[in-house]
C-alpha positions in Angstrom: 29.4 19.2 24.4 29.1 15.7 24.6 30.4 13.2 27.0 32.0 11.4 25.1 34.1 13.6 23.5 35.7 14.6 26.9 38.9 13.8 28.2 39.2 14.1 32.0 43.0 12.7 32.8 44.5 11.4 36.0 47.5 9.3 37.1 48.0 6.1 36.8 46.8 4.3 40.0 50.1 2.2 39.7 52.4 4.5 39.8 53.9 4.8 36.6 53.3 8.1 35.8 51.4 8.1 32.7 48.5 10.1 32.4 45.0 8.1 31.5 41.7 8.6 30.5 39.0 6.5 30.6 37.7 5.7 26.6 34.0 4.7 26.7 33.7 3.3 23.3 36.3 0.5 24.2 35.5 0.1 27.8 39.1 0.6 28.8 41.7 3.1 30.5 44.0 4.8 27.1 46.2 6.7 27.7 46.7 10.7 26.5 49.4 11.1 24.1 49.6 7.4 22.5 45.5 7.1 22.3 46.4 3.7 22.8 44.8 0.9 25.6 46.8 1.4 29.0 48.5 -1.5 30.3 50.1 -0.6 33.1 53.8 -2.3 33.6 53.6 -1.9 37.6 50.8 -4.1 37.6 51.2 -7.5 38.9 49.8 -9.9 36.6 49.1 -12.1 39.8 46.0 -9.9 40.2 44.1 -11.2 37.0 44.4 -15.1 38.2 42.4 -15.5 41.1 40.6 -18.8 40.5 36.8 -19.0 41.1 37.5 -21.7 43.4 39.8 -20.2 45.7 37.2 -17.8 46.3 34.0 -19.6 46.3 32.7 -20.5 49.8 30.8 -23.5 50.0 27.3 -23.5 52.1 27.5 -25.4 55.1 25.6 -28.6 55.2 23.0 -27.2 57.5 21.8 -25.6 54.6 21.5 -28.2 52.8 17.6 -29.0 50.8 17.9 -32.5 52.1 14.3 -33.6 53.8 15.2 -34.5 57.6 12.8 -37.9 56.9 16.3 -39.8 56.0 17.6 -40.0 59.5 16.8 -42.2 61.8 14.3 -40.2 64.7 16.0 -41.6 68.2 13.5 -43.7 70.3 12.8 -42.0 73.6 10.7 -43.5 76.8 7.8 -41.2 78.3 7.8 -42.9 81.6 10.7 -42.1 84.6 12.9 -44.8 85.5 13.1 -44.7 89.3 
């Protein structure tokens, strides 16, 4: 038998009590019965719009490539002021 032509079903995740399978060909959950793509209705559509750059942290500038030539080197005494 190949693997592709079995069906192992489980539960939707979300709780809607539809039995899926995951389809290799199409890359997606379908469910059993209907052989159609699952879209589950308990699933918040809030979860697919995460912007990139909510998420994207930002290096801090001690990282940065910038040569440390650009500034200015304090000036500094080598005697003792007594």
């Amino acid at each position: 038998m190949s693997t592709q032509n079995n069906i192992i079903p489980k539960d939707c995740s979300y709780g809607c009590n539809i039995r899926i399978y995951w389809n290799t060909a199409e890359n997606a959950y379908f469910e059993v019965f209907k052989k159609q793509k699952h879209i589950c209705k308990n699933r918040s559509s809030n979860n697919n719009n995460v912007s990139k750059s909510s998420t994207y942290v930002s290096k801090p500038t001690y990282y940065s490539k910038k040569p440390w030539s650009t500034q200015p080197k304090p000036k500094m005494s080598n005697s003792f002021d007594c």
